[in-house]
N, C-alpha and C positions, 0 to 999 in steps of 0.2 A: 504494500500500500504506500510505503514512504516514496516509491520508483514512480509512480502514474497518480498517488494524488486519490482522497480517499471516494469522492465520484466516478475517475474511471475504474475504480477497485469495486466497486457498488454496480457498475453495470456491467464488467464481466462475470463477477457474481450472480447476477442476474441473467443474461447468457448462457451462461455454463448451467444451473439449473434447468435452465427452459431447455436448453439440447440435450442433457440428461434424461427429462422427463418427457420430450418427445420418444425417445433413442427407447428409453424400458418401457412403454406403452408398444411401441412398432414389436419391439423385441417378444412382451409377453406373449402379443397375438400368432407371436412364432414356436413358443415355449424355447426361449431363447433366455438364459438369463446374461447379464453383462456382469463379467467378471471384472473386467478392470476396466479403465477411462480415462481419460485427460483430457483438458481443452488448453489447445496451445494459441491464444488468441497474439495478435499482434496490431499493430499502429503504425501508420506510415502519413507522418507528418500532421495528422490525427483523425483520421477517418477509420474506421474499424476492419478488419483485415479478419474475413473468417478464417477461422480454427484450422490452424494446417492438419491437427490429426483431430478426430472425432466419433468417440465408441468405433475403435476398430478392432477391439477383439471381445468374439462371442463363443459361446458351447452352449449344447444340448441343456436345457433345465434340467432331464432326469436322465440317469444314466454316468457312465465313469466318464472323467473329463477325457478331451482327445488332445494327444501327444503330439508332440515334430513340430516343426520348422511352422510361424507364423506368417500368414501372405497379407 
C-alpha cells in the first residue's frame, strides 16, 4: 500500500475479489475447485493494466489431485 497509495490499494483489492469470485462461481458450475491464484495487476502511467496471470490453475473438486508439468 505505501508503493501505489492507499486508493489504488483499495481498488485492486477490489478487483482481485471481483475476479476471484467470478473465477469460483464459473469454476463450481464445472466442479472445479481453485487451488491456488494471484492477480498480478499493473499501471502504466496510471491507467489499469489487467492481471497478467488470473486463476490459472484448477483440479477436479472430487477425486486425487493431478500430477506433472502445469500449462
Amino acid at each position: 500500500m505505501n508503493l501505489v497509495g492507499p486508493q489504488v490499494a483499495e481498488a485492486a483489492r477490489e478487483a482481485s475479489i471481483a475476479c476471484y469470485l467470478r473465477g469460483a462461481e464459473w469454476a463450481a458450475q464445472r466442479g472445479i475447485v481453485i487451488a491456488d491464484t494471484n492477480f498480478e495487476f499493473g499501471m502504466v502511467n496510471g491507467p489499469w493494466c489487467w492481471p497478467t496471470r488470473c486463476l490459472p490453475r484448477t483440479r477436479p473438486a472430487s477425486g486425487p489431485p493431478r500430477c506433472g508439468p502445469r500449462g
